[in-house]
C-alpha positions as CSV (number, residue, x, y, z in Angstrom):
1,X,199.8,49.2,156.6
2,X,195.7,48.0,156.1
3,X,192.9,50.8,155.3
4,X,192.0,50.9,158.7
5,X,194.8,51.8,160.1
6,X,195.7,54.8,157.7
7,X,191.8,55.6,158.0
8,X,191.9,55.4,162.1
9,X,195.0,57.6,161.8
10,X,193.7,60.1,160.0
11,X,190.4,60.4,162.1
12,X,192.9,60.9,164.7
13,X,194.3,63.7,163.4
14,X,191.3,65.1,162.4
15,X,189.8,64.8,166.0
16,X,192.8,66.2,167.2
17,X,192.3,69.3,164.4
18,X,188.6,69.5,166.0
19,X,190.1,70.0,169.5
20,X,193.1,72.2,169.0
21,X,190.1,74.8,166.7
22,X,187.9,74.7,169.9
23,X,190.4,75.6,172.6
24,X,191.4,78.2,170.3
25,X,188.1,79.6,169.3
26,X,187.2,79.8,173.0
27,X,190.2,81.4,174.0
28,X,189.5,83.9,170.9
29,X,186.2,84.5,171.5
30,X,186.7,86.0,175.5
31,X,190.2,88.0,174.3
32,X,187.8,89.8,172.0
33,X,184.8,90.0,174.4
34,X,187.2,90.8,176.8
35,X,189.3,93.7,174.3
36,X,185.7,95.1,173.1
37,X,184.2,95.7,176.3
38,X,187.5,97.3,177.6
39,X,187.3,99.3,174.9
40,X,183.7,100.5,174.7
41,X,184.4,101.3,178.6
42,X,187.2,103.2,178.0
43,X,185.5,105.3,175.1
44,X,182.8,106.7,177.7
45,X,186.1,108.7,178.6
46,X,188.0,109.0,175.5
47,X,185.9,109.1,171.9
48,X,188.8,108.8,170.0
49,X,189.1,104.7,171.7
50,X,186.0,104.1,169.4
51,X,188.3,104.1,166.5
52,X,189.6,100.9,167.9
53,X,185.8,99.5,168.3
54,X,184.8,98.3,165.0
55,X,188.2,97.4,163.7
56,X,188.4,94.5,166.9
57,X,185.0,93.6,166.2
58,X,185.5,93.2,162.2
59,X,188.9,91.5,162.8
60,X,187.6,89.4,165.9
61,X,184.9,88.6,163.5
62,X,187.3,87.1,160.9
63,X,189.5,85.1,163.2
64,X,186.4,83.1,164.8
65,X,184.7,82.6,161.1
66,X,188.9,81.0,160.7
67,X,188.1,78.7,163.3
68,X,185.2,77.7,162.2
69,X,186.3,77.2,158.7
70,X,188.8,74.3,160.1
71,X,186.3,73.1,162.8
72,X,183.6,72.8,159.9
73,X,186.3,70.8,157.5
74,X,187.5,68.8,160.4
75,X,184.2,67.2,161.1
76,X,183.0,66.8,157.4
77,X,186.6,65.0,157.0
78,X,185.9,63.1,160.3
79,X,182.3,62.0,159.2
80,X,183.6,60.6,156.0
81,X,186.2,58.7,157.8
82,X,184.2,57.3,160.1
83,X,181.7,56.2,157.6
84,X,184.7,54.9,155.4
85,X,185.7,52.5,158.8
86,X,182.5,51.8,159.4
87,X,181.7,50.5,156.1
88,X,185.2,48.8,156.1
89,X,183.7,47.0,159.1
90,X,180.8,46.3,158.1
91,X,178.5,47.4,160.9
92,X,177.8,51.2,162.6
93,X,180.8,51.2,165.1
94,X,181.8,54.7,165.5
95,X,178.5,56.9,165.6
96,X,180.5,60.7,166.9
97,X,179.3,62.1,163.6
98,X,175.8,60.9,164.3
99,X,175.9,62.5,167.6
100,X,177.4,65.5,166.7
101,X,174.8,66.3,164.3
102,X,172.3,65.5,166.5
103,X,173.5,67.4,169.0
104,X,175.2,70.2,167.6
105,X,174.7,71.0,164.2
106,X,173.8,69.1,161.0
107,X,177.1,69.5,158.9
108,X,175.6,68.8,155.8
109,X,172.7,71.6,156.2
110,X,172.5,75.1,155.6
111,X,173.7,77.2,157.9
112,X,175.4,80.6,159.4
113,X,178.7,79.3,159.5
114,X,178.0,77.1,162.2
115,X,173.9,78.3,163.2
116,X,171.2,76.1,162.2
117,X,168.4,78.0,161.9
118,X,164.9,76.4,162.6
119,X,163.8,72.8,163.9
120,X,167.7,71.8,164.3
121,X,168.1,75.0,166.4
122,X,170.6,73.9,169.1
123,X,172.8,75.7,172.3
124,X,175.5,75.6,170.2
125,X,173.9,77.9,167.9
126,X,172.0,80.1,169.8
127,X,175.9,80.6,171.4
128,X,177.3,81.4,167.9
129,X,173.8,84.1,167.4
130,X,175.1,85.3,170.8
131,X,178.4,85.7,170.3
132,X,177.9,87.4,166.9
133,X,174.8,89.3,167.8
134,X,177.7,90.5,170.6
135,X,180.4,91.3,168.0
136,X,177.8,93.1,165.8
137,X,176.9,95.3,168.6
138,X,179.9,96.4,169.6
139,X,180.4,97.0,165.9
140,X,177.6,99.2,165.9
141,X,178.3,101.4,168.7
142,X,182.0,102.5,167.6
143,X,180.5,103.2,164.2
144,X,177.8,105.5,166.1
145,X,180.5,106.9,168.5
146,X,182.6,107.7,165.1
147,X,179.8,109.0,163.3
148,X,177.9,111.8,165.6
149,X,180.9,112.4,168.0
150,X,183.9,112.5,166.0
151,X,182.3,112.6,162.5
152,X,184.9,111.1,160.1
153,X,183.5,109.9,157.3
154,X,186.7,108.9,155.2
155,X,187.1,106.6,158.2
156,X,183.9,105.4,158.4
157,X,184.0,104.9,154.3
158,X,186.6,102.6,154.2
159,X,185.4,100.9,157.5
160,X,182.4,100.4,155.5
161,X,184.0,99.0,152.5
162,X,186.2,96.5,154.7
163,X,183.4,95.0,156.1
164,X,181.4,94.7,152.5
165,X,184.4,93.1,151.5
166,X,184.1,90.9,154.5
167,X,181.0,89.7,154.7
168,X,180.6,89.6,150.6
169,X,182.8,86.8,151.1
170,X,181.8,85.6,154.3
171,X,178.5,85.5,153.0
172,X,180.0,83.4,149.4
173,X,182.1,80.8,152.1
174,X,180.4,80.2,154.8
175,X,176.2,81.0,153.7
176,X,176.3,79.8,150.1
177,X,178.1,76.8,150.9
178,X,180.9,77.2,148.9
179,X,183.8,75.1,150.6
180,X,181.2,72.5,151.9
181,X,180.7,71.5,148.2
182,X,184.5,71.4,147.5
183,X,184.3,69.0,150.3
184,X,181.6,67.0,149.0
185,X,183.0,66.8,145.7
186,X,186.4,65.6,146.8
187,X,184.9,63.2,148.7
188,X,182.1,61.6,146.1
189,X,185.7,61.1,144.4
190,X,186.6,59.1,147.0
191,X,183.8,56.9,147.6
């Protein structure tokens, strides 16, 4: 079996990585849109419901950053491929990571997960600000709810120190660029 063939493969299965992390990010995304606004409904009636509230958001928040964490390594690992066949080849043959920089994000920049901030601003990430800024919200309003209507604070303290936990690390991954940089040393190895 030639380099390009165990290259082309992998890309495959990379692509297919990319597209399995999409469907399931999207299906994610309106089960807890969905879950959170049933929820903050049903807490105009019951206060107690606003337990619930945060601990969807907080969780909800978790599993999308998951997604994203394998949608981000899938096209770092896909770009590298397809500059590997391309080099292989000799010429600029397959150009997805091109366009999906371009379009989407740049995967190399810094980011929120996967926001670019500033002149490489893009739909994709004002729909990741939206979704979070959605998330964050409904956050928000179960910890008011908790707080001035039910007033448990031993809840709310160790709903507090979950989500330090959370975004401490969050914040290390995702912001700092931690697992971006394991990828980039791997691949400098590589090339």
């Amino acid at each position: 079996m030639d380099d390009l063939t165990i290259y082309n493969d992998q890309l495959k299965r990379m692509r297919g990585m990319n597209k399995f992390y999409h469907q399931q990010f999207l299906i994610d995304v309106r089960i807890f849109l969905l879950l959170a606004t049933v929820l903050i409904v049903l807490s105009f009636d019951n206060r107690d419901i606003a337990y619930l509230i945060p601990l969807v958001s907080l969780f909800g928040s978790v599993i999308l950053a998951f997604h994203a964490y394998y949608l981000i390594f899938s096209r770092h690992y896909s770009e590298f491929l397809e500059k590997k066949i391309n080099k292989k080849l000799d010429k600029e043959l397959i150009i997805t990571h091109k366009l999906e920089n371009s379009y989407f994000f740049p995967i190399n920049d810094k980011k929120i997960v996967v926001a670019k901030i500033g002149k490489n601003f893009s739909w994709f990430s004002f729909v990741t600000l939206l979704i979070t800024t959605y998330g964050i919200a409904s956050y928000s309003y179960g910890v008011y709810v908790i707080r001035y209507y039910l007033s448990n604070n031993i809840y709310l303290y160790l709903l507090a120190l979950a989500t330090l936990v959370t975004i401490i690390i969050g914040y290390w991954w995702f912001v700092k660029n931690i697992g971006e940089e394991r990828l980039r040393k791997s691949y400098e190895q590589q090339i």
